[in-house]
C-alpha positions as CSV (number, residue, x, y, z in Angstrom):
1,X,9.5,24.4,15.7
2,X,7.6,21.7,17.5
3,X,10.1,19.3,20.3
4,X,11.2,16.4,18.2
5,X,9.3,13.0,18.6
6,X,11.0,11.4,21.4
7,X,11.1,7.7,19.9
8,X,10.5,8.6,15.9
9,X,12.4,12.0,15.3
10,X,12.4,11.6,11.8
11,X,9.4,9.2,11.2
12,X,7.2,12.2,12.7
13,X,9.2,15.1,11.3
14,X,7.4,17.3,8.3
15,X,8.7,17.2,5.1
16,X,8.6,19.8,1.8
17,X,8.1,18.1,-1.4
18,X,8.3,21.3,-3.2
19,X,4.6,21.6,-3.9
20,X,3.2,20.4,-0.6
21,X,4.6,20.2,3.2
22,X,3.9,16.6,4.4
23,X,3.2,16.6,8.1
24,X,5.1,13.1,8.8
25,X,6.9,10.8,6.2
26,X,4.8,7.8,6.9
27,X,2.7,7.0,3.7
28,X,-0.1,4.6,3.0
29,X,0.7,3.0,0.5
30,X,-1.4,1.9,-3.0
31,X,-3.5,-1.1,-2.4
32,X,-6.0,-2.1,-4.9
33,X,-9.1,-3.3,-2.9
34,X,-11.7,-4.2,-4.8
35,X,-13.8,-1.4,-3.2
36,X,-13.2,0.5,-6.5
37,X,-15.5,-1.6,-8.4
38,X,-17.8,-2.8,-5.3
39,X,-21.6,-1.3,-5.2
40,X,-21.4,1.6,-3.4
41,X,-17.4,1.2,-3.2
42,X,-16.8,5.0,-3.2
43,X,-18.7,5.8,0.0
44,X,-16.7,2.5,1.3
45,X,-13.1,4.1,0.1
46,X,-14.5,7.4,1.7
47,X,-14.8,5.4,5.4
48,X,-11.8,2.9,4.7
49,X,-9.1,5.9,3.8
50,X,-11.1,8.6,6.5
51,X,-10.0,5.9,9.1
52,X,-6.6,6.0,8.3
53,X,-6.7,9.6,7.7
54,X,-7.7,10.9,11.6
55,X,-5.3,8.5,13.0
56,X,-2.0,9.9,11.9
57,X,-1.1,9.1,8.6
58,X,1.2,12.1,6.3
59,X,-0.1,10.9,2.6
60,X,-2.2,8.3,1.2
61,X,-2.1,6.7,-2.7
62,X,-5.5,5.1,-3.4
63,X,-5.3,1.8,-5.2
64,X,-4.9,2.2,-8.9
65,X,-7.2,3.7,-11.7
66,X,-6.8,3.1,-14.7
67,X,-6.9,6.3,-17.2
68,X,-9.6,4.0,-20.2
69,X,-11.0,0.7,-20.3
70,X,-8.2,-0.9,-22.0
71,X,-6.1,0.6,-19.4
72,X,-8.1,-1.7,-16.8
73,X,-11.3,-3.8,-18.2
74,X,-12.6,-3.6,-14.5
75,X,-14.6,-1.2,-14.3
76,X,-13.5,1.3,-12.4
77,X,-11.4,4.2,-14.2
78,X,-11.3,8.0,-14.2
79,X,-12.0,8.9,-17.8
80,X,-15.4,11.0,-18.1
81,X,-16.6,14.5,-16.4
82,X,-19.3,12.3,-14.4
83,X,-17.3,9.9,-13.0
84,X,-15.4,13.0,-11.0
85,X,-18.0,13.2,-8.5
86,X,-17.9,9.7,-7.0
87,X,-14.0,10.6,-6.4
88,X,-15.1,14.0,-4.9
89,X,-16.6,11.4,-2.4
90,X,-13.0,10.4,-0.9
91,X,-11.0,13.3,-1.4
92,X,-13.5,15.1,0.7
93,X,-13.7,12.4,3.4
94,X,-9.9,12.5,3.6
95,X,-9.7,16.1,3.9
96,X,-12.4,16.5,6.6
97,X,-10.5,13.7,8.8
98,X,-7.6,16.2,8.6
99,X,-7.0,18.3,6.2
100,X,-3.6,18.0,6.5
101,X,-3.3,14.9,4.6
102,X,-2.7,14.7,1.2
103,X,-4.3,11.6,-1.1
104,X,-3.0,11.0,-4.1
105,X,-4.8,9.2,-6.6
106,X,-3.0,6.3,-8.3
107,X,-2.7,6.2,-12.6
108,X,-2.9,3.1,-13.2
109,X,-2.7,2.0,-16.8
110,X,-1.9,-2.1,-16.4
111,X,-0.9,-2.5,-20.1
112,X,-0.9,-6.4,-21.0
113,X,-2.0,-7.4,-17.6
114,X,-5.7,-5.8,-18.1
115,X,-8.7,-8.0,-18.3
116,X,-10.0,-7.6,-21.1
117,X,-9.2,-8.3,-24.8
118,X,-8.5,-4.8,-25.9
119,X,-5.7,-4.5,-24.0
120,X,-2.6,-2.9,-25.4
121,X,1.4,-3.1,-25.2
122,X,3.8,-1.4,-27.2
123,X,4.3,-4.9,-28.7
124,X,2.2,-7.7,-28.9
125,X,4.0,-9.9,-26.3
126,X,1.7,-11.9,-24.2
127,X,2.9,-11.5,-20.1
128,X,3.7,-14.9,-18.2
129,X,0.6,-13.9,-15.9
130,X,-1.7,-12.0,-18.3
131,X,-4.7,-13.4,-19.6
132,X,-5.1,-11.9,-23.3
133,X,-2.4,-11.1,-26.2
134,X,-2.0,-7.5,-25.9
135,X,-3.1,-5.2,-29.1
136,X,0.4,-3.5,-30.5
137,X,-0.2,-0.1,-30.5
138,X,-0.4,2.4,-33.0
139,X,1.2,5.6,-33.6
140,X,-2.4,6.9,-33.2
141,X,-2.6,4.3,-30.3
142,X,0.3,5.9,-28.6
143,X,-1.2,8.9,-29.0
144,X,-4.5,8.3,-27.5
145,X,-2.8,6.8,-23.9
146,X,-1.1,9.6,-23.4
147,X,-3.8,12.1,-24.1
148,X,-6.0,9.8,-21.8
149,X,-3.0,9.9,-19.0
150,X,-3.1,13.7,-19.1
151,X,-7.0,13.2,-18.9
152,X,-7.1,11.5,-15.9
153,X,-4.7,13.6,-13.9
154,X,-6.3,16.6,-15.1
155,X,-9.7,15.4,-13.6
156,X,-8.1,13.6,-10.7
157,X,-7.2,17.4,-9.8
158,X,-10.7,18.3,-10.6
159,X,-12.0,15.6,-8.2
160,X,-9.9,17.4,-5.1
161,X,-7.2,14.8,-4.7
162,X,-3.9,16.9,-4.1
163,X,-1.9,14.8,-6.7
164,X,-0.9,11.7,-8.6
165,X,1.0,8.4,-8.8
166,X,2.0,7.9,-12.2
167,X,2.9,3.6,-11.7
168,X,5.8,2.7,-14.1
169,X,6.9,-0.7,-12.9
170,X,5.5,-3.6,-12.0
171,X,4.5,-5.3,-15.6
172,X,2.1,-2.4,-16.4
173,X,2.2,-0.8,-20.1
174,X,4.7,2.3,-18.9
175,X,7.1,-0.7,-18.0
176,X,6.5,-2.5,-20.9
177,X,7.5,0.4,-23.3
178,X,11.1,0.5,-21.4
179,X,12.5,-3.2,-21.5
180,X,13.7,-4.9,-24.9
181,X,11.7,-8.4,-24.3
182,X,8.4,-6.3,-24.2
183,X,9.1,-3.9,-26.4
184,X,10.1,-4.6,-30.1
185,X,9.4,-1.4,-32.1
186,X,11.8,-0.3,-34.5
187,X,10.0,3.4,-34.6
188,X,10.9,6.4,-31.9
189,X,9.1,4.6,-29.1
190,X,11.5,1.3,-29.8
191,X,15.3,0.8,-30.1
192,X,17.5,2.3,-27.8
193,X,16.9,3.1,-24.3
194,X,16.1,6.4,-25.3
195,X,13.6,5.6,-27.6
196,X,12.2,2.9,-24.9
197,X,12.0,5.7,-22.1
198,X,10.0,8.3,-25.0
199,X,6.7,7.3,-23.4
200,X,7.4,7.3,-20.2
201,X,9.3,10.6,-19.9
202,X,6.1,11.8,-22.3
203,X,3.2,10.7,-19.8
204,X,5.3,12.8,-17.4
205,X,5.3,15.7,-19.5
206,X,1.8,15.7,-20.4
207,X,0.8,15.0,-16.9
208,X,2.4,18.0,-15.9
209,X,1.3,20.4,-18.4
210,X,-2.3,19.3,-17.6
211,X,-2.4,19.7,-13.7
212,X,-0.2,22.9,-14.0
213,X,3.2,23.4,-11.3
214,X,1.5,23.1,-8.1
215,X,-0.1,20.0,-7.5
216,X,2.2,16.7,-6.5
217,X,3.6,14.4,-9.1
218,X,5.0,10.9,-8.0
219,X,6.1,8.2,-10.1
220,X,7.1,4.9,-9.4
221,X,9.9,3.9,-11.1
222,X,10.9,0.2,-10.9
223,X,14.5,0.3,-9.1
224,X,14.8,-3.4,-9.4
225,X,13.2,-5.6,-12.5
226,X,14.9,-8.8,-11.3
227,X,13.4,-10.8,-14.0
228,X,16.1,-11.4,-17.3
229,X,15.8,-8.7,-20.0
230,X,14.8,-6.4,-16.7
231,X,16.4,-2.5,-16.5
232,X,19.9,-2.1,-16.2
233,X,21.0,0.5,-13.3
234,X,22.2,2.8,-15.2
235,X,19.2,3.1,-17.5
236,X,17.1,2.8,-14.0
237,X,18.9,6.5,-13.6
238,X,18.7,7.3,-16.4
239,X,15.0,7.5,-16.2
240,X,14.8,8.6,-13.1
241,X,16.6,11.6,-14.1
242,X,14.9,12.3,-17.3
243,X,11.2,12.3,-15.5
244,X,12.7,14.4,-12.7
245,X,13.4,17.1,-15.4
246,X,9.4,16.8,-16.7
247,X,8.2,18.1,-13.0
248,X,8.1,14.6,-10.6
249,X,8.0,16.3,-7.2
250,X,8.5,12.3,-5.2
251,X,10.2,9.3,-7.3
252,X,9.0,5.8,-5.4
253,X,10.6,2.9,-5.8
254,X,9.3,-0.2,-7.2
255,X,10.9,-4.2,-7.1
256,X,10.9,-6.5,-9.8
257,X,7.7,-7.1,-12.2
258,X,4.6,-9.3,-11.0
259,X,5.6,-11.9,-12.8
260,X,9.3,-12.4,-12.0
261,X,10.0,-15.0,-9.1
262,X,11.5,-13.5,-6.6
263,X,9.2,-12.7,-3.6
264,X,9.5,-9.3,-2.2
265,X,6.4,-9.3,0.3
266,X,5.8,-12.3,1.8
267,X,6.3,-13.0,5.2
268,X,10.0,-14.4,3.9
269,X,11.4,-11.5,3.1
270,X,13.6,-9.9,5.7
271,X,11.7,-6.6,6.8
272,X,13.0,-3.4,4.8
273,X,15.2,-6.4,2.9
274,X,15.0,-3.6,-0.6
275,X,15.6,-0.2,0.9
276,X,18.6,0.0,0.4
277,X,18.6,0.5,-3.3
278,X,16.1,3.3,-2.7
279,X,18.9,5.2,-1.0
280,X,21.5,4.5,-3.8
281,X,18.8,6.0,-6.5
282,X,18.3,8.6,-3.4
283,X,21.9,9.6,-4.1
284,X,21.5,10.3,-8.0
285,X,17.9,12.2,-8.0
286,X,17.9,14.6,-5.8
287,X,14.4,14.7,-4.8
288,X,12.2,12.5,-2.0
289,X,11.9,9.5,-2.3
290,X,9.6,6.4,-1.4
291,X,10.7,3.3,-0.5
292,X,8.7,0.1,0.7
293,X,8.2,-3.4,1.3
294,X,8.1,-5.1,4.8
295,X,8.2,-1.9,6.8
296,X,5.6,-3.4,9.1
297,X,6.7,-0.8,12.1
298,X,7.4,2.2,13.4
299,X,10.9,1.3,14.7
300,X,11.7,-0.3,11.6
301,X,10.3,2.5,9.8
302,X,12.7,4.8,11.6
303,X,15.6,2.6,10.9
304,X,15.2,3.3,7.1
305,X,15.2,7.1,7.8
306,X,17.9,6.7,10.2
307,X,20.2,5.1,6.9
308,X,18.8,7.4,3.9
309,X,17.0,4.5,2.6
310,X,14.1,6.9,1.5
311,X,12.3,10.4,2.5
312,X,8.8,8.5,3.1
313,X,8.1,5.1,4.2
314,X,5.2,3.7,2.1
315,X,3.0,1.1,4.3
316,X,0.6,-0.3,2.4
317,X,-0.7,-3.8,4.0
318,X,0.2,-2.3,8.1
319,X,-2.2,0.1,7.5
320,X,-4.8,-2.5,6.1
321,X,-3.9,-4.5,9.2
322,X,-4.0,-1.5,11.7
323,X,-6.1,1.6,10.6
324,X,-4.5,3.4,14.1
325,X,-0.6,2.7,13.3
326,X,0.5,5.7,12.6
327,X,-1.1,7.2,15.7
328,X,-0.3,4.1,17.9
329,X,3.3,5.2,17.6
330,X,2.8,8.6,17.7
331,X,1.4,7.7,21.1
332,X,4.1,5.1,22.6
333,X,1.8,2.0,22.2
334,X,3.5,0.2,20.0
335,X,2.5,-2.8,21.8
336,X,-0.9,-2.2,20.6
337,X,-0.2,-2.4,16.9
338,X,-1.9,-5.4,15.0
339,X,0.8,-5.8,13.1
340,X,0.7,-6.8,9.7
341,X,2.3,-10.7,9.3
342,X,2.5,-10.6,5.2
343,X,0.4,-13.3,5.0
344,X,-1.4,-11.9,1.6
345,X,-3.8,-14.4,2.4
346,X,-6.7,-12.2,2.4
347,X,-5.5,-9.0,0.8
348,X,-3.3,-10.3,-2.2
349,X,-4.8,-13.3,-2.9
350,X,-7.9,-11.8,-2.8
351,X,-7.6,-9.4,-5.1
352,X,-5.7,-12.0,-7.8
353,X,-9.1,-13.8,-7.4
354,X,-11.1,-10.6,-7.7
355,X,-12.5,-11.1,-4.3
356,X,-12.9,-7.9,-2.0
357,X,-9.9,-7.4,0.2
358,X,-10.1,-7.5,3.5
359,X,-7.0,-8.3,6.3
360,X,-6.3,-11.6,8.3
361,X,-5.9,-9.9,11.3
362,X,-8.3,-6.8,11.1
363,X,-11.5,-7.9,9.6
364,X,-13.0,-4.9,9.6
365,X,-9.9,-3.6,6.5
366,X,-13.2,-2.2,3.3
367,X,-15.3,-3.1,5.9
368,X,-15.6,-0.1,7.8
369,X,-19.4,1.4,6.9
370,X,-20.8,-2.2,8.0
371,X,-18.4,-4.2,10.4
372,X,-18.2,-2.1,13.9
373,X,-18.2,-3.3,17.5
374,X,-20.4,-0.6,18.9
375,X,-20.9,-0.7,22.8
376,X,-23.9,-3.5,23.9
377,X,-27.2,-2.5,25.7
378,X,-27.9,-6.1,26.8
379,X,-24.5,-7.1,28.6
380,X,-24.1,-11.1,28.4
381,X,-21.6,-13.4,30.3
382,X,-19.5,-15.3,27.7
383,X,-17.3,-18.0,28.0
384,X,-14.7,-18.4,25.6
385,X,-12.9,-21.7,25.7
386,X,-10.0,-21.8,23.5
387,X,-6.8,-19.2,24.2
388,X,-5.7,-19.4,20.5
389,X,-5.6,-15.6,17.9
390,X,-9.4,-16.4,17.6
391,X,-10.6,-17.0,21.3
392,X,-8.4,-14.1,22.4
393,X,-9.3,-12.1,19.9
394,X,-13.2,-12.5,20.1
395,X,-12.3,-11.7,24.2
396,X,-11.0,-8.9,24.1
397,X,-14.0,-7.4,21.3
398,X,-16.6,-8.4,23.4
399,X,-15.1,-7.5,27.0
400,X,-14.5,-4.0,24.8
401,X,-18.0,-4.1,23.8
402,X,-19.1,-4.7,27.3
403,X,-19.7,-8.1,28.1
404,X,-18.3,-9.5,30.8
405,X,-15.7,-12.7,29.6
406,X,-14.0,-15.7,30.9
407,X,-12.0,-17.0,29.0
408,X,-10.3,-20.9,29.4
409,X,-7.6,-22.5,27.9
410,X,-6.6,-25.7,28.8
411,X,-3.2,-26.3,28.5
412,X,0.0,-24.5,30.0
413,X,0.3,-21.8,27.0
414,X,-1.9,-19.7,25.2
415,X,-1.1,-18.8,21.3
416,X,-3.2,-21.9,20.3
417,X,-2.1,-22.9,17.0
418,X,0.2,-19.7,16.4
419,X,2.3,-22.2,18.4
420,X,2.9,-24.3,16.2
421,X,3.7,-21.9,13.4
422,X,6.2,-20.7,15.6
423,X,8.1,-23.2,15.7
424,X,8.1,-23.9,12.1
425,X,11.0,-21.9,10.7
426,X,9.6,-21.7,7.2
427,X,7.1,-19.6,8.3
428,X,9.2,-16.0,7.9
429,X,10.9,-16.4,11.2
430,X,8.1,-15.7,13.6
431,X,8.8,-16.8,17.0
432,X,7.7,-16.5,20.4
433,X,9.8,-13.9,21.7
434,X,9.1,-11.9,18.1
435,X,8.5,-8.6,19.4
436,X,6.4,-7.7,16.0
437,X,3.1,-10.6,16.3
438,X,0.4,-8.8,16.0
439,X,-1.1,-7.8,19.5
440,X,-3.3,-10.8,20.3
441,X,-0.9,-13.4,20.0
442,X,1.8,-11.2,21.6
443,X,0.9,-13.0,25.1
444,X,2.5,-16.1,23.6
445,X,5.9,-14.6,23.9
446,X,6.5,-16.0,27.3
447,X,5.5,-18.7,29.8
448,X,1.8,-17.2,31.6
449,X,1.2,-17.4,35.7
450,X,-1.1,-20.7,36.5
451,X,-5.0,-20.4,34.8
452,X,-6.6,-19.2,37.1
453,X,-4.7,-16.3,38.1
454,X,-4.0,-15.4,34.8
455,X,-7.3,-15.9,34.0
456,X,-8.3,-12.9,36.5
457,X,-5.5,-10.7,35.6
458,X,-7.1,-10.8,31.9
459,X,-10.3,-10.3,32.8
460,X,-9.6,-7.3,35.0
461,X,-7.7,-5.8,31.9
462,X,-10.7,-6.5,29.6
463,X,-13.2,-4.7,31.7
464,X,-11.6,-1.6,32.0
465,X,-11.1,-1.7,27.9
């Protein structure tokens, strides 16, 4: 057995999920990124999740694909024999990185949320935040989803990905089938709860029966609808226990639909403010679990493990921000880590306005096959005037690039205008002496030597890289 991690015991510890043997329980997350419909977005996905891959990561969920057209009306889906190729582009990338890592391909079949017109719901209840009436389904309707949910996991498999995410939270049609305000059948897949949970607990067994026993079978279960007519807890167990007993190797935890009004990610939210109820569903399941949101560090990553808050931390958006987390830590340089702010200015809000995602603090997130800061042939003295996120961080890229920088700032601090949205307390509590601000505003934590000197003490420490 290898020596315990000296920092992150448990963090960097393996873990058997019964079908697999995770090196480390630190997950990357599912993040739709727009990359899946992009030209030439698979070859992008390859670099983008390859990154993440060679620098330490355990698993990785791709961002979700939905199993039709109606499942989706975006283009992107896994459906038909020849679309298994394009996968076969990432799952080998990943694999090559280290092939150790498992990816797991996300189902995602978004129900009354899709954009299009043929989208379907058990019931035809338009969502707060959808833009279409959803098409009640059919008996034969039924049928055909779940045929094409066993379809896509089946070629998901075929593709080379190691397993599936089976999403039944969030809004999305599985989630929709289980609450009363959604779903109004008065046939088996309406009623009573255990009518409601029929097509989840059947997308389960279908899935299964079409990938076979040894391939890795998550679903995300929403622990927390927090929107009126959500889930009670015991019917959140309920479920859980019920797909558990169809083959789901991981459960991961979900918290509260897209359209109820409670914010879970933004910078607001305490960090790890929802793990908790993870680790009371923990207690009932009996197998690993995922939990997430706001786990934007290691140490606060380990802290979860520490309390049984989960079996595997899911970071989506820190390993947007920082493709070299997981291997940061692994290495004591925390300090280094661009840590993610949950700004969703450039990732969430993105994607709601079907832009490509990319990360306020690490331009280069989906930009990876176009966007790198290779090393200069034709040196240049630059002055930078300005010590704000932006003049530091266009410093310390081109003294890493090889030019040789001076960089000015005129008054007594640097941070610039993170200054001032440190001292606004609406703004998540981010302070000065936050130990968590993402690398290049880290100097702002305390009072610098006079210009000049601090001037050359940078500079030295940008030359050597």
């Amino acid at each position: 057995m290898p020596a315990a991690h000296p920092r992150y015991p448990l963090l960097f510890s393996p873990l058997d999920i019964g079908v697999a043997k995770l090196k480390n329980r630190a997950l990357m997350g599912s993040m739709h990124t727009g990359l899946e419909e992009a030209e030439n977005g698979f070859a992008k996905q390859a670099a983008f999740f390859a990154e993440r891959a060679k620098n330490g990561v355990g698993m990785i969920i791709t961002g979700g694909i939905p199993p039709n057209f109606e499942g989706g009306g975006r283009g992107s889906k896994l459906s038909e024999p020849h679309e298994v190729a394009e996968h076969r582009l990432v799952t080998e990338a990943v694999h090559a990185a280290d092939p150790d890592v498992k990816i797991c391909l996300q189902i995602l079949h978004t129900g009354p949320l899709a954009r299009t017109s043929e989208c379907v719901a058990p019931s035809a209840v338009k969502s707060r935040i959808g833009a279409y009436m959803p098409n009640a389904l059919t008996a034969e309707g039924i049928e055909k989803q779940l045929r094409d949910f066993a379809n896509c996991a089946a070629l998901a498999k075929e593709a080379g990905y190691d397993g599936v995410e089976i999403i039944g939270s969030a809004g999305y049609l599985i989630s929709t089938f289980l609450v009363e305000k959604t779903n109004l059948r008065t046939d088996e897949w309406g009623g009573p709860f255990e009518n409601r949970m029929r097509f989840a607990v059947e997308v389960v067994r279908r899935v299964r029966k079409a990938v076979g026993p040894d391939f890795i079978l998550i679903f995300r279960i929403s622990a927390m609808d927090m929107l009126q007519g959500g889930l009670a807890w015991e019917e959140v167990v309920q479920l859980g226990k019920a797909i558990v007993a169809e083959g789901v190797n991981v459960v991961s935890t979900h918290f509260c639909w897209h359209e109820a009004l409670v914010p879970t990610i933004a910078t607001m939210v305490p960090r790890a403010a929802f793990t908790q109820v993870t680790g009371r569903l923990r207690k009932e399941l009996g197998v690993p679990m995922i939990t997430s949101n706001r786990i934007n560090m290691p140490h606060v990553a380990e802290e979860v493990l520490a309390r049984g808050d989960g079996d595997i931390v899911s970071m989506a958006r820190p390993m947007l921000a920082d493709a070299e987390l997981v291997k940061k830590a692994f290495e004591g340089r925390e300090d280094e880590i661009n840590t993610c702010i949950a700004c969703n200015q450039a990732c969430l809000d993105h994607t709601f306005n079907g832009k490509l995602v990319s990360c306020l603090v690490n331009p280069r997130a989906c930009h990876e096959t176009e966007l790198n800061y290779l090393p200069t042939n034709l040196p240049k003295k630059i002055a930078v005037v300005g010590a704000g996120p932006a003049g530091l961080a266009f410093s310390i890229t081109a003294a890493e690039r090889g030019h040789k920088v001076t960089l000015f700032e005129a008054n007594s601090d640097i941070g610039g205008q993170f200054n001032l949205r440190a001292q606004n307390s609406r703004q998540g509590g981010i302070r000065r002496d936050d130990p968590l601000l993402p690398p290049h505003d880290r100097a702002a934590r305390r009072r610098p030597a006079p210009r000049h000197a601090r001037r050359r003490r940078r500079l030295v420490r940008l030359r050597r890289g």
